[in-house]
C-alpha positions, 0 to 999 in steps of 0.5 A: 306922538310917534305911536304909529310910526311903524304903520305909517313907515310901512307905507313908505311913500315919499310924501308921508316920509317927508312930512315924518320927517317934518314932524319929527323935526319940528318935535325935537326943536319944540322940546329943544326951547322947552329945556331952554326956557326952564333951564336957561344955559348957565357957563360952566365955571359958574357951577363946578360945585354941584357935583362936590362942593368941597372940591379942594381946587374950586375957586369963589370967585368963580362962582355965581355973584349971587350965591358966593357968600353962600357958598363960603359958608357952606364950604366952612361948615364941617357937619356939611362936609361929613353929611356930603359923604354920607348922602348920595348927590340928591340927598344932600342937596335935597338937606341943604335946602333950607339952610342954603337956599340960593345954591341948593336951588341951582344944585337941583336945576343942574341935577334935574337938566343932566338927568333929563339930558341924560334920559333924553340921551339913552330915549335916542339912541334906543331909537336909533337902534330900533329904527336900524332894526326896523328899516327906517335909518332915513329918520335918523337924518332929520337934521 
């Protein structure tokens, strides 16, 4: 979509950079409901295990309804627990899936959303710092 950002800013006439402007807007907000609707917001106190589920402090009742009894059982599992230490984030829930389906499940649209999140994050700012480089700050004000 943006691959001909450079000659259209060249030109730099008021119209052209309003409707850019526009584009690139309506752009952000079209990928914005995407990531919503494949991953729907879920509180924060109801998924503190993705990162360690072993995690001495993380209460049950603060889990997800639906996957509590799943929970438990992983958590008393001892050959799970040395496998989380051995594997890396992905790996383990990526094991898990079978035994534990409900929460492996969660494990990965978490993982997946703050990958995404966070490619999305390092994508702008490289942006931003071409944009500067380039002359084109103004589009960094979109909103």
């Amino acid at each position: 979509m943006f691959k001909h950002l450079c000659t259209k800013t060249e030109e730099l006439d008021t119209g052209i950079v309003e409707n850019l402007r526009e584009e690139v807007k309506c752009h952000l907000q079209n990928l914005e409901s995407e990531i919503q609707r494949y991953f729907p917001e879920l509180p924060e106190q109801e998924v503190p295990f993705v990162p360690n589920p072993f995690h001495v402090s993380l209460d049950v009742t603060n889990i997800l309804h639906e996957i509590q009894d799943e929970f438990s059982e992983l958590r008393n599992d001892s050959s799970v627990c040395g496998l989380f230490q051995e594997k890396s984030l992905f790996q383990f829930w990526c094991i898990m899936r079978h035994p534990y389906l409900k929460i492996s499940t969660l494990s990965f649209q978490i993982l997946v959303y703050e990958f995404q999140l966070a490619s999305a994050e390092a994508d702008f700012q490289l942006f931003c710092k071409s944009s500067q480089k380039s002359g084109i700050s103004w589009l960094i004000k979109i909103t």
